[in-house]
Gaussian input, Z-matrix of N, CA and C with variables (Angstrom, degrees):
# hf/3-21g

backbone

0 1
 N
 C     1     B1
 C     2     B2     1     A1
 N     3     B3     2     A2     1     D1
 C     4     B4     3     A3     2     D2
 C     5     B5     4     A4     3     D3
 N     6     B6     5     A5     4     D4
 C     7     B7     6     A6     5     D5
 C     8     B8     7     A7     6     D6
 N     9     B9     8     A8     7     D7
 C    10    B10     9     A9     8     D8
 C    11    B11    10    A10     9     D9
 N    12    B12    11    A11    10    D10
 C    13    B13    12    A12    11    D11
 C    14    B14    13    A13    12    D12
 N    15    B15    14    A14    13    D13
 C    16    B16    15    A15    14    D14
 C    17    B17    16    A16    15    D15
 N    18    B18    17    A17    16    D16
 C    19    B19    18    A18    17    D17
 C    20    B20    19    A19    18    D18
 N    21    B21    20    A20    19    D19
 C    22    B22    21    A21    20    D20
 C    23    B23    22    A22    21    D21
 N    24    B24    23    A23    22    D22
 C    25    B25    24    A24    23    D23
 C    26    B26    25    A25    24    D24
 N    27    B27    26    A26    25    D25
 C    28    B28    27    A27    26    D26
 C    29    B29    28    A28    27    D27
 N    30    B30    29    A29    28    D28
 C    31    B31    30    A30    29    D29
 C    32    B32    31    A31    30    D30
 N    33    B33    32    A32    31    D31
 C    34    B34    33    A33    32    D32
 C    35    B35    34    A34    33    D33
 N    36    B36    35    A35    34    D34
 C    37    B37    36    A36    35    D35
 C    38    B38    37    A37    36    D36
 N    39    B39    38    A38    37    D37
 C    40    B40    39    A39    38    D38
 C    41    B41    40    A40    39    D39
 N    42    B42    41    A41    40    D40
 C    43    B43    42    A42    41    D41
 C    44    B44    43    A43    42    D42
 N    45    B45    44    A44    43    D43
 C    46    B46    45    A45    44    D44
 C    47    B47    46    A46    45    D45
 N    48    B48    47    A47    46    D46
 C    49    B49    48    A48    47    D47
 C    50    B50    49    A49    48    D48
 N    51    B51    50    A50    49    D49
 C    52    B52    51    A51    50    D50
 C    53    B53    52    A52    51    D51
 N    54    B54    53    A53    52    D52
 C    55    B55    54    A54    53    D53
 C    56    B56    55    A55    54    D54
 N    57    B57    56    A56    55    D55
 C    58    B58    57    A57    56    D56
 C    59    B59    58    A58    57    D57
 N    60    B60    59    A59    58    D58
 C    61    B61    60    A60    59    D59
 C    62    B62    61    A61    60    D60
 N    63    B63    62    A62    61    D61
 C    64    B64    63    A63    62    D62
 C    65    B65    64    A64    63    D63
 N    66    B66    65    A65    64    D64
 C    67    B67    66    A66    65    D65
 C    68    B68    67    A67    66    D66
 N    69    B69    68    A68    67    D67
 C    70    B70    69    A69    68    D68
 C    71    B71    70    A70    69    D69
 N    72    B72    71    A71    70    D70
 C    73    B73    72    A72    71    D71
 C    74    B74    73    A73    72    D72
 N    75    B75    74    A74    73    D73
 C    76    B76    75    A75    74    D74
 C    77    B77    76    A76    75    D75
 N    78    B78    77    A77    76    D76
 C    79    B79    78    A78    77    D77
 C    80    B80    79    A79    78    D78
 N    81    B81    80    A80    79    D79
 C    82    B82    81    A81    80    D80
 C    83    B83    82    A82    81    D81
 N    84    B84    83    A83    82    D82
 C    85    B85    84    A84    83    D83
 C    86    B86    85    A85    84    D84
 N    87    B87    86    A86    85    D85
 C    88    B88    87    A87    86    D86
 C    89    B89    88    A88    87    D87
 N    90    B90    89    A89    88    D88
 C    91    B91    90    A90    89    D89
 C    92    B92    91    A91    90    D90
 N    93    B93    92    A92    91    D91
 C    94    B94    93    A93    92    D92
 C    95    B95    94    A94    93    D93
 N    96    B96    95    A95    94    D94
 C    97    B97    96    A96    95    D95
 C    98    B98    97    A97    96    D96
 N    99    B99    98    A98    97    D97
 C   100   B100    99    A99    98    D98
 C   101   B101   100   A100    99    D99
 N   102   B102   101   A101   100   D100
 C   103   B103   102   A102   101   D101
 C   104   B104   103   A103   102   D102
 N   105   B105   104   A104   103   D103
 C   106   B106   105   A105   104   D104
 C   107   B107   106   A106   105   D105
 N   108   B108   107   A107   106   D106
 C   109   B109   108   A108   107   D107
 C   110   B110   109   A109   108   D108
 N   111   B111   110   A110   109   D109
 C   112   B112   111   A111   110   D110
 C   113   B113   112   A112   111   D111
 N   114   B114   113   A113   112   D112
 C   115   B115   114   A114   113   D113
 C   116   B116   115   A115   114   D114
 N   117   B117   116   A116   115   D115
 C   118   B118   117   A117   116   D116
 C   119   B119   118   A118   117   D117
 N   120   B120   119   A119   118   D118
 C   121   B121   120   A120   119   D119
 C   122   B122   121   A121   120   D120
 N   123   B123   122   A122   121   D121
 C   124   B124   123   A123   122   D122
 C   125   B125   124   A124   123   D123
 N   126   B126   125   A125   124   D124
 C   127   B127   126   A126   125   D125
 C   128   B128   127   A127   126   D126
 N   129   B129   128   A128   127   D127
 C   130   B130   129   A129   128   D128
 C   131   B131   130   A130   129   D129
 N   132   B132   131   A131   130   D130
 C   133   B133   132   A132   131   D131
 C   134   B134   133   A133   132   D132
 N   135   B135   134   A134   133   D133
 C   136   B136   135   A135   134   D134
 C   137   B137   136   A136   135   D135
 N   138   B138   137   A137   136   D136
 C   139   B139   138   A138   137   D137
 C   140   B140   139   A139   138   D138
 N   141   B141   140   A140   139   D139
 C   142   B142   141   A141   140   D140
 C   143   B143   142   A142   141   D141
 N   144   B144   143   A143   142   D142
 C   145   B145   144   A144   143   D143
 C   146   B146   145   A145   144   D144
 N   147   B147   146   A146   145   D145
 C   148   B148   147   A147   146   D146
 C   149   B149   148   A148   147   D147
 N   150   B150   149   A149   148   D148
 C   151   B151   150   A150   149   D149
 C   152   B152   151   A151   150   D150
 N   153   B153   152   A152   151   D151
 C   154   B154   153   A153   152   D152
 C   155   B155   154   A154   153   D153
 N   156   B156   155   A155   154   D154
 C   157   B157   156   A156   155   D155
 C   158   B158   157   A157   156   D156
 N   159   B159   158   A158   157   D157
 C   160   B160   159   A159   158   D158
 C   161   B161   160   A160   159   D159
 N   162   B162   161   A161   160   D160
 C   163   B163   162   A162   161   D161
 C   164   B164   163   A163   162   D162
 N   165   B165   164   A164   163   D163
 C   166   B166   165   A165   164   D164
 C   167   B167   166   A166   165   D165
 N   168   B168   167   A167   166   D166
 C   169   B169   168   A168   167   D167
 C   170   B170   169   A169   168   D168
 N   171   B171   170   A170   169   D169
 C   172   B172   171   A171   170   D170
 C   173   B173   172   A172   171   D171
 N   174   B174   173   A173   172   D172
 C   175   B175   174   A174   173   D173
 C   176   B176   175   A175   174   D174
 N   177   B177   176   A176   175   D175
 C   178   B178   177   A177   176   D176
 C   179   B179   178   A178   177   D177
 N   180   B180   179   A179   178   D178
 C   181   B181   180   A180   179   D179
 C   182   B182   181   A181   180   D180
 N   183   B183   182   A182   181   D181
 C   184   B184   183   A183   182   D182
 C   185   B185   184   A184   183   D183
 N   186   B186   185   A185   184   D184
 C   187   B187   186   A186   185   D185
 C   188   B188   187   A187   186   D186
 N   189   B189   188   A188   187   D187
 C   190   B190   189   A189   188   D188
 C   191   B191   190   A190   189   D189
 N   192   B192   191   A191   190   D190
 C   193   B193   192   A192   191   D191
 C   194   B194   193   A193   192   D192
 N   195   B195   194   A194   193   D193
 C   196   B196   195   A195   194   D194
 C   197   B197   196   A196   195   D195
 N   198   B198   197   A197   196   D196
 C   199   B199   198   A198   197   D197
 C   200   B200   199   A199   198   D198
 N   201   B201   200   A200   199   D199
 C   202   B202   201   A201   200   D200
 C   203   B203   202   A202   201   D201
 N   204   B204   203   A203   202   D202
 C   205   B205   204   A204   203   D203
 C   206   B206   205   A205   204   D204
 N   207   B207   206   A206   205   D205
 C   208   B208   207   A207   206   D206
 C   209   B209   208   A208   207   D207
 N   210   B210   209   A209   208   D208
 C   211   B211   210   A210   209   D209
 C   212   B212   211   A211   210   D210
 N   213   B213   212   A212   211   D211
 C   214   B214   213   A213   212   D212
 C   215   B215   214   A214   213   D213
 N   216   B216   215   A215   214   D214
 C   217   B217   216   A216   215   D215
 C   218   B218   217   A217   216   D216
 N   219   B219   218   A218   217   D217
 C   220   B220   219   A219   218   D218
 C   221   B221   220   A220   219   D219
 N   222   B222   221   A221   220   D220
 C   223   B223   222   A222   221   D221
 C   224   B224   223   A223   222   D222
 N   225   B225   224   A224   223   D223
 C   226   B226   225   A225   224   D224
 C   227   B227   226   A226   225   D225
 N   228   B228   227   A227   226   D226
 C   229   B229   228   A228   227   D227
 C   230   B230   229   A229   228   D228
 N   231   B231   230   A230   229   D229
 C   232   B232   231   A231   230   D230
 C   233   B233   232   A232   231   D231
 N   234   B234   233   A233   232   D232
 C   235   B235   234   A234   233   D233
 C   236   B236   235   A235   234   D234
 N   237   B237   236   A236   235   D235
 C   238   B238   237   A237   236   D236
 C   239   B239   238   A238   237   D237
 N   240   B240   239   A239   238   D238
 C   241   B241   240   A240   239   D239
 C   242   B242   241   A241   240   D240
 N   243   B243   242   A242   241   D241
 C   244   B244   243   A243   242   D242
 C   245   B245   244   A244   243   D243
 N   246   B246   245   A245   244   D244
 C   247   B247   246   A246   245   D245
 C   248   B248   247   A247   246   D246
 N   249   B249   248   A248   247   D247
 C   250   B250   249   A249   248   D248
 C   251   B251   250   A250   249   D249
 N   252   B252   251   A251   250   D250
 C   253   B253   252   A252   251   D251
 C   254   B254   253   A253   252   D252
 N   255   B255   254   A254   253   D253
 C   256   B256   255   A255   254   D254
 C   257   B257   256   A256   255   D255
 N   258   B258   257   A257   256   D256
 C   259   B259   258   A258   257   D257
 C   260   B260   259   A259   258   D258
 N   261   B261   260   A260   259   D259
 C   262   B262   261   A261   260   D260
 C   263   B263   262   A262   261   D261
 N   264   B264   263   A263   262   D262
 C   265   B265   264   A264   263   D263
 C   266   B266   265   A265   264   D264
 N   267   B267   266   A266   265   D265
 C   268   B268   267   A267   266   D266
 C   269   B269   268   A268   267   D267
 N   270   B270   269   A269   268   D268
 C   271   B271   270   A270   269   D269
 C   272   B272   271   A271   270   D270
 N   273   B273   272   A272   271   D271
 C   274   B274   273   A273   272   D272
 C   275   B275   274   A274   273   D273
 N   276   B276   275   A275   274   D274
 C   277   B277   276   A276   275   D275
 C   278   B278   277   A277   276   D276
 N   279   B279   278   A278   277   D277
 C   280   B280   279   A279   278   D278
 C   281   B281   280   A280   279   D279
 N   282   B282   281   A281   280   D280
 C   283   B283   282   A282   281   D281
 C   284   B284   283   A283   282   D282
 N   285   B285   284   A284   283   D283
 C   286   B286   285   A285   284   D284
 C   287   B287   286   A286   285   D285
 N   288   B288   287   A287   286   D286
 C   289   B289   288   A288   287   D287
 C   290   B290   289   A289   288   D288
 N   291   B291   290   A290   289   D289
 C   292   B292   291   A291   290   D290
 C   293   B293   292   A292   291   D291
 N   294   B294   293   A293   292   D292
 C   295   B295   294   A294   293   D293
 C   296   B296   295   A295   294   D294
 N   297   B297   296   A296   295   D295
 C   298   B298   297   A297   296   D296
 C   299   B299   298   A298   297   D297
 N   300   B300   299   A299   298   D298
 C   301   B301   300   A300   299   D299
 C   302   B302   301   A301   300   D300
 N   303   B303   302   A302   301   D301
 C   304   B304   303   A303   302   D302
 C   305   B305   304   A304   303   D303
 N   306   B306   305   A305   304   D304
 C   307   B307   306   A306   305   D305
 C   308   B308   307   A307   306   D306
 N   309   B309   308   A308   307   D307
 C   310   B310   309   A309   308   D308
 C   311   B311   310   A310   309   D309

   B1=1.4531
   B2=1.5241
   B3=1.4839
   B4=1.3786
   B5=1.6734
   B6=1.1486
   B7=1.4261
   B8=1.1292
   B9=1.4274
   B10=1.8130
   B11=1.8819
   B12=1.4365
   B13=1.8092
   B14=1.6033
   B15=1.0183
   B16=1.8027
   B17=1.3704
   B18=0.7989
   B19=1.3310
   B20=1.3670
   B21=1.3588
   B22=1.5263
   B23=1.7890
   B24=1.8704
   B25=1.4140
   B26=1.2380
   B27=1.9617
   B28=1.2466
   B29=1.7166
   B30=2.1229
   B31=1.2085
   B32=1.5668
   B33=0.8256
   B34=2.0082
   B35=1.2598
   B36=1.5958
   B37=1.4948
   B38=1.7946
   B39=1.3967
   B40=1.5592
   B41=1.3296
   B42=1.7336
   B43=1.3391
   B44=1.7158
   B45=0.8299
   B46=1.7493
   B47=1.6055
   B48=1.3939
   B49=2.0758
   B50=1.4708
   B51=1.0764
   B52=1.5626
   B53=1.4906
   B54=1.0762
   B55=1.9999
   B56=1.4040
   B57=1.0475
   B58=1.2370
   B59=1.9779
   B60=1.6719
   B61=1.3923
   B62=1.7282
   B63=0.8965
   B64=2.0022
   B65=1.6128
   B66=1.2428
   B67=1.4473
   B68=1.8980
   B69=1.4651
   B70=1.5494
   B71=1.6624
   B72=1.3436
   B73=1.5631
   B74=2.1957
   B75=1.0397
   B76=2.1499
   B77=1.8583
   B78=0.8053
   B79=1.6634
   B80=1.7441
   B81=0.9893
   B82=1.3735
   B83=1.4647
   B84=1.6754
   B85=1.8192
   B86=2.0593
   B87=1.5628
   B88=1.0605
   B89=1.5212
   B90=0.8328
   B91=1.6780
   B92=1.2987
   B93=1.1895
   B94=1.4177
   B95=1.4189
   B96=1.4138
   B97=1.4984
   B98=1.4542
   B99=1.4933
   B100=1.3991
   B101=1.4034
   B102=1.1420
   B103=1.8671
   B104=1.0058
   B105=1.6460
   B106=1.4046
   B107=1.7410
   B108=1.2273
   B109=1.7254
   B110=1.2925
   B111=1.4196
   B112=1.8735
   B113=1.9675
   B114=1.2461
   B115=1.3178
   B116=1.3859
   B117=1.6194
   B118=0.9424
   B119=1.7687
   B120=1.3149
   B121=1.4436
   B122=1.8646
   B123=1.7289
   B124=1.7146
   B125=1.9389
   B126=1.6405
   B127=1.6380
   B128=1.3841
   B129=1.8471
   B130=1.4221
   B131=1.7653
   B132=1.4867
   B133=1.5729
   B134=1.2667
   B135=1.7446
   B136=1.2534
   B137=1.7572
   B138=1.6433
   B139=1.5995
   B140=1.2374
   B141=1.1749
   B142=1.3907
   B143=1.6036
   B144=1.5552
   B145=0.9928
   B146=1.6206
   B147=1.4519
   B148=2.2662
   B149=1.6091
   B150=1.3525
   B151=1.7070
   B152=1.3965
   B153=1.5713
   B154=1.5227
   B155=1.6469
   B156=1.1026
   B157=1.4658
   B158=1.3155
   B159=1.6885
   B160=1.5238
   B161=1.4174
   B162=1.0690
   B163=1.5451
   B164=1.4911
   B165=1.5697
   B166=0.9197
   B167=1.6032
   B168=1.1054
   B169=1.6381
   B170=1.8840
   B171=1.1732
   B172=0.9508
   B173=1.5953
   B174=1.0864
   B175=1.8231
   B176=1.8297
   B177=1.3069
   B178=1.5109
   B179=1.5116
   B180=1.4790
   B181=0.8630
   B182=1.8024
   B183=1.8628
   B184=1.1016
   B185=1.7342
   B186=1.5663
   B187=1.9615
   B188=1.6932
   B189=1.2022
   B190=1.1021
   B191=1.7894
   B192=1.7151
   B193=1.1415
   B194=1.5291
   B195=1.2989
   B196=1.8265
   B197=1.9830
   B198=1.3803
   B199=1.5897
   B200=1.3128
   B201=1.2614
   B202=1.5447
   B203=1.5856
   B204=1.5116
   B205=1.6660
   B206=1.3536
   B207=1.6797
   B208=1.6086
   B209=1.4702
   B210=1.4284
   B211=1.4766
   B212=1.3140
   B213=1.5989
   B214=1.4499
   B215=1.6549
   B216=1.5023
   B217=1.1317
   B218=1.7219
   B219=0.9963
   B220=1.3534
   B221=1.8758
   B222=1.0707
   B223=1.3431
   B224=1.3775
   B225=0.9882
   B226=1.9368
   B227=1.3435
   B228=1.5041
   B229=1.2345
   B230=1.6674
   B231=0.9498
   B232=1.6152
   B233=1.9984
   B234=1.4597
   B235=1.8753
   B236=1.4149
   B237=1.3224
   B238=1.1205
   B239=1.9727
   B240=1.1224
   B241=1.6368
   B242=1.6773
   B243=0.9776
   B244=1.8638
   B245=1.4512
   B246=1.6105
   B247=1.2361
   B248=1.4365
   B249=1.8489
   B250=1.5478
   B251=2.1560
   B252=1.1485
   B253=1.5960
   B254=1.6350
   B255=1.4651
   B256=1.9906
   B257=1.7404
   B258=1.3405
   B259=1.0820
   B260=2.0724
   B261=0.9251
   B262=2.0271
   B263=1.6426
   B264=1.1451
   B265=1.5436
   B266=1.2855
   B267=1.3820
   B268=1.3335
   B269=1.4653
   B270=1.5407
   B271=1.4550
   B272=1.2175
   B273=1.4873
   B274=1.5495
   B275=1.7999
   B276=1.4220
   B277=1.0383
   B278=1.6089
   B279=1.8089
   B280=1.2509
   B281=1.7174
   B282=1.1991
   B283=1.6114
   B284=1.6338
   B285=1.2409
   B286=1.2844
   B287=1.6633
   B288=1.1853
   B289=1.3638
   B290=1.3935
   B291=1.7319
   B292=1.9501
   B293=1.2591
   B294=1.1855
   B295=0.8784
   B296=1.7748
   B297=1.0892
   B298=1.6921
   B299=1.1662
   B300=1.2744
   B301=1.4623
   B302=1.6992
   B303=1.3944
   B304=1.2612
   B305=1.5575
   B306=1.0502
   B307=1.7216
   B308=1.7975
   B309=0.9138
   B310=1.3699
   B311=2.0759
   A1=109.14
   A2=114.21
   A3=112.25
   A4=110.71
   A5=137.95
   A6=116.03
   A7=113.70
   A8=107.59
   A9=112.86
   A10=80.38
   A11=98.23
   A12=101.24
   A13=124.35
   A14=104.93
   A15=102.40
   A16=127.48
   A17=123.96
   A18=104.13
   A19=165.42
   A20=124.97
   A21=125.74
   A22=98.37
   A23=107.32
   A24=124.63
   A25=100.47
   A26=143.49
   A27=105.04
   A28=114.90
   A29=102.66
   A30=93.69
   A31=111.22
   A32=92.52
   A33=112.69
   A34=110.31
   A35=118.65
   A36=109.13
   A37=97.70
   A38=98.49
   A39=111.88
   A40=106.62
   A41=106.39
   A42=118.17
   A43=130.03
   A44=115.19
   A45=96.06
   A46=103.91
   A47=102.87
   A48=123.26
   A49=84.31
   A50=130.43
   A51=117.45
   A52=102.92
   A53=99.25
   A54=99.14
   A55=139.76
   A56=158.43
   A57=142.18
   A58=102.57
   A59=97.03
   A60=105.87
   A61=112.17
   A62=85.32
   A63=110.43
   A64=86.99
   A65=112.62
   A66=120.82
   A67=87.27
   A68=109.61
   A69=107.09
   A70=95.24
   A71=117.00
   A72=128.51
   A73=79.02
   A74=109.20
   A75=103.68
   A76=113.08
   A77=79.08
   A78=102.19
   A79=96.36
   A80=123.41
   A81=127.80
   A82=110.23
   A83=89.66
   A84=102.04
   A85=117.62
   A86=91.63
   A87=99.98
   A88=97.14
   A89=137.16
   A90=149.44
   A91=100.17
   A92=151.20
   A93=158.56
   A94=97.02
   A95=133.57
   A96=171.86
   A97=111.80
   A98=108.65
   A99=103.90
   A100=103.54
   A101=139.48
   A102=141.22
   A103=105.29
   A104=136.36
   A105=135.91
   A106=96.70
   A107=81.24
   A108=84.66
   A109=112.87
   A110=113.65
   A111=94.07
   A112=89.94
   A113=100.25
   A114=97.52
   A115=117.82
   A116=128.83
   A117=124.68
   A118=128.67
   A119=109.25
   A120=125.15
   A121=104.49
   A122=108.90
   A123=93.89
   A124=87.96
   A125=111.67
   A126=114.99
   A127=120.79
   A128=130.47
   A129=108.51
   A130=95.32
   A131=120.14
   A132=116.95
   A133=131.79
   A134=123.65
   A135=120.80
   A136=120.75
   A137=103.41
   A138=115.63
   A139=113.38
   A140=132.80
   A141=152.71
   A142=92.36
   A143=105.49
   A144=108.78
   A145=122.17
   A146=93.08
   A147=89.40
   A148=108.60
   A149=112.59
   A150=99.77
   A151=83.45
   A152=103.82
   A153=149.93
   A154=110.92
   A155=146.40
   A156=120.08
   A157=123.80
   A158=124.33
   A159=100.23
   A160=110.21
   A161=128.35
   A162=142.09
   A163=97.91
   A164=124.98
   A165=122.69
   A166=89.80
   A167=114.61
   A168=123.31
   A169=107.37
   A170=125.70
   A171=146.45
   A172=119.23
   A173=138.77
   A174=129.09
   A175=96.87
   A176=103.12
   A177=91.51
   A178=139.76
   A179=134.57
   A180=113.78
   A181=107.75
   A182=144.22
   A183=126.72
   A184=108.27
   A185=83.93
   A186=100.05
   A187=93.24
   A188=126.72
   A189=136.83
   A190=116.24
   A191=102.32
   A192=90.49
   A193=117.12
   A194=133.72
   A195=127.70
   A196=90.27
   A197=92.06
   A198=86.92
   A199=135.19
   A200=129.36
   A201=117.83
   A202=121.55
   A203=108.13
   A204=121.76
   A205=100.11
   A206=85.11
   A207=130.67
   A208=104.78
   A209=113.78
   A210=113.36
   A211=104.03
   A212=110.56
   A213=104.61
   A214=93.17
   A215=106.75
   A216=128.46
   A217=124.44
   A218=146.64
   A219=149.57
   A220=114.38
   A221=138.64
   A222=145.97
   A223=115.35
   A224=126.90
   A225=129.24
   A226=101.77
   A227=157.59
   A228=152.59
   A229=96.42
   A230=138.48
   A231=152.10
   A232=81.18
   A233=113.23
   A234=109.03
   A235=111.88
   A236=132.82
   A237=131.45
   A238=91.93
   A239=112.40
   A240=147.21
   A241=131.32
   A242=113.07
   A243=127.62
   A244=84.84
   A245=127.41
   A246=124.24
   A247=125.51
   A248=86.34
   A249=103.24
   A250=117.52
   A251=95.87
   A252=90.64
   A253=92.11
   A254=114.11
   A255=113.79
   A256=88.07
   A257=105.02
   A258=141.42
   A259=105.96
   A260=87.11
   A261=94.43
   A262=128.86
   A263=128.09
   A264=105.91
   A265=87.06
   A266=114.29
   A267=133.06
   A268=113.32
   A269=115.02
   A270=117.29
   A271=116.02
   A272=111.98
   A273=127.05
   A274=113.22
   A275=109.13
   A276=99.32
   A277=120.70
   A278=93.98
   A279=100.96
   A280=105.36
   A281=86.61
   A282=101.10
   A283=120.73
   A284=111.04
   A285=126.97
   A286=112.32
   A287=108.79
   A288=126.91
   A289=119.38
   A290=115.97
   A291=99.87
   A292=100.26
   A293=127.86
   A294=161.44
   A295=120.48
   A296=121.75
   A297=121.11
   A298=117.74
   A299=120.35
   A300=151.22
   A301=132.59
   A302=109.08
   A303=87.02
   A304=120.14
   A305=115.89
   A306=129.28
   A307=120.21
   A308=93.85
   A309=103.84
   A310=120.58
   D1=158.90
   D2=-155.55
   D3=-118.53
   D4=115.75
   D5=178.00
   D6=-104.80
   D7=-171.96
   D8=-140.88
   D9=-80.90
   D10=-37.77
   D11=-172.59
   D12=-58.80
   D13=-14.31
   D14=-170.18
   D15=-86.08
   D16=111.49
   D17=174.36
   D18=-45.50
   D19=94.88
   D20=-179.31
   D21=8.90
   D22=147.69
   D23=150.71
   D24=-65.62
   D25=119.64
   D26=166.89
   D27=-121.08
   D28=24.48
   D29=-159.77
   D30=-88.09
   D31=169.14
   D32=-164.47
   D33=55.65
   D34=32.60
   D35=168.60
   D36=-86.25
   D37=-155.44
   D38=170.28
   D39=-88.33
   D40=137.91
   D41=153.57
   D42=-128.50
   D43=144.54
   D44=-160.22
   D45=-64.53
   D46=-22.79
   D47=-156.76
   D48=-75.61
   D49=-32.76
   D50=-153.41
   D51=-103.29
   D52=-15.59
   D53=173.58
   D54=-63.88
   D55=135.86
   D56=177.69
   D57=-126.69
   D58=155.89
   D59=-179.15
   D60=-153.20
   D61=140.69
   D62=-166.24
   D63=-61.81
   D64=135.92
   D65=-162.95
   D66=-142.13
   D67=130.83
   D68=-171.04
   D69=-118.15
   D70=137.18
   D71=-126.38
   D72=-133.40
   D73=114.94
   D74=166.65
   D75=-133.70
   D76=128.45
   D77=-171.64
   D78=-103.66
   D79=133.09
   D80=153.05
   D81=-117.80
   D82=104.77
   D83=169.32
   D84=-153.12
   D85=81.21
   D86=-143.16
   D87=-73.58
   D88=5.95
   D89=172.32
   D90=-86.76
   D91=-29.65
   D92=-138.26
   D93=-83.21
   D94=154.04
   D95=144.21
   D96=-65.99
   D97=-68.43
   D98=-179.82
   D99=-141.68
   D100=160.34
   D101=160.35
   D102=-135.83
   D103=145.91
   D104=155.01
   D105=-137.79
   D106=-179.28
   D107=177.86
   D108=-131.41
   D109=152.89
   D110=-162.73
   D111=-152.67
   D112=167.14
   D113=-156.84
   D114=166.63
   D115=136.42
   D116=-168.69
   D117=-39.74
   D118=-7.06
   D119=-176.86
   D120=-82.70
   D121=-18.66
   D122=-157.37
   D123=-125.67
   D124=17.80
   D125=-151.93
   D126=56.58
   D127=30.43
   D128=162.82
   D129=89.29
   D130=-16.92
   D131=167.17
   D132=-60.91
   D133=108.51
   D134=-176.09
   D135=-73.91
   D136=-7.38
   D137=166.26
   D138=-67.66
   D139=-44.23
   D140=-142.15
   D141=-63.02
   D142=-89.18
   D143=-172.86
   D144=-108.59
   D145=91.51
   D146=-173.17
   D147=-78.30
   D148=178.92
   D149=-165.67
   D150=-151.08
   D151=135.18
   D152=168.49
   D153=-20.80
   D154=96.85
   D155=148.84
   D156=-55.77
   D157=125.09
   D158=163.20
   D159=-120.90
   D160=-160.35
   D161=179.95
   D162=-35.71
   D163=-77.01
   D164=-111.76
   D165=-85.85
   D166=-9.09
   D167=-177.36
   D168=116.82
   D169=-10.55
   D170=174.51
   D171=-51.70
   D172=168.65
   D173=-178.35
   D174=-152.53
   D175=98.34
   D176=158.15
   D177=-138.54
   D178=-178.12
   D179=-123.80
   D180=-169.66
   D181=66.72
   D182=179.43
   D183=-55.38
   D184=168.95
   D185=-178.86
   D186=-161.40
   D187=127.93
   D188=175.34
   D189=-80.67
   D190=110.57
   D191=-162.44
   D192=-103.40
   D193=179.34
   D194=179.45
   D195=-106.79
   D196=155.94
   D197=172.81
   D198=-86.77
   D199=153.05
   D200=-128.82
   D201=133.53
   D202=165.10
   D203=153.72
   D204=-92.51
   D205=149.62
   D206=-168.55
   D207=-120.63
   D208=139.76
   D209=155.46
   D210=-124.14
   D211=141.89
   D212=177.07
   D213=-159.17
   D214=164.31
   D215=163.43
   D216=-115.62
   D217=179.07
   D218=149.49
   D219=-103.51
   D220=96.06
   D221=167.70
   D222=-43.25
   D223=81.62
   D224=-172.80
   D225=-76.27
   D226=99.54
   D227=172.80
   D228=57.73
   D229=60.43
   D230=109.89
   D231=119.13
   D232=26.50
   D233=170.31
   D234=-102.88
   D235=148.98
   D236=-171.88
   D237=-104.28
   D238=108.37
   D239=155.76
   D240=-77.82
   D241=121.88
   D242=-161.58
   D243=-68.33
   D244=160.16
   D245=136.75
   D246=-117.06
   D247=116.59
   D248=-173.65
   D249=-48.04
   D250=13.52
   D251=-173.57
   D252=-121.85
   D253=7.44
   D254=-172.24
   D255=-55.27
   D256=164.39
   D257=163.27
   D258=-79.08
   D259=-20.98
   D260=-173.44
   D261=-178.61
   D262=174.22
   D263=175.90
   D264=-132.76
   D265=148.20
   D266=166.11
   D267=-123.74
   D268=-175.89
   D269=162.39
   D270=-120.91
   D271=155.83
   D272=173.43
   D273=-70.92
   D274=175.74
   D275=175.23
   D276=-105.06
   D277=43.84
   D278=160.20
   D279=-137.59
   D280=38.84
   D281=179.48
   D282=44.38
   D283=46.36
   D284=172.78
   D285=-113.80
   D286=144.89
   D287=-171.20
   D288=-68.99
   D289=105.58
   D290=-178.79
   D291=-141.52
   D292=-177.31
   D293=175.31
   D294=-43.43
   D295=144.14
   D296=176.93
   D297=-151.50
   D298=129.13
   D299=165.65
   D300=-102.68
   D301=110.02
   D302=165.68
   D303=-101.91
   D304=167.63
   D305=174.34
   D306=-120.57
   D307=118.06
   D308=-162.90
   D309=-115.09

């Protein structure tokens, strides 16, 4: 028998926390060598995720994300670069200025 107090079965339903979603990442640095984007999602790794040159001068780049805020930067020839299209700026935990994403 069931009371009003117990709690629902709720495992393997949906949770928003447990989801992740392909998040598409554009840098315009059409002078650039190399860009990736790096960020608390890949540990701060500029291997992880490298990003596309295409025509237009542009660099891009999916990353599979968990749901949540993101901090990230884009690496322009090995510099860590804001992206003017973030959703927000936050800081690292070396109190440097980057980038923010949420995932929803």
């Amino acid at each position: 028998m069931s009371s009003f107090f117990e709690r629902p079965d709720t495992k393997g339903r949906y949770s928003g926390k447990n989801n992740t979603r392909w998040m598409s990442f554009i840098c315009n640095a059409p002078a650039a060598q190399s860009v990736s984007v790096v960020g608390d999602f890949n540990d701060w790794d500029a291997a992880a995720n490298p990003m596309e040159r295409q025509v237009d001068g542009n660099w891009t780049a999916m990353a599979q994300l968990n749901h949540g805020h993101h901090l990230y930067v884009f690496m322009v020839d090995g510099k860590p670069v804001l992206d003017p299209r973030a959703q927000g700026v936050g800081r690292n935990g070396k109190n440097e200025r980057v980038s923010l994403v949420l995932v929803s």
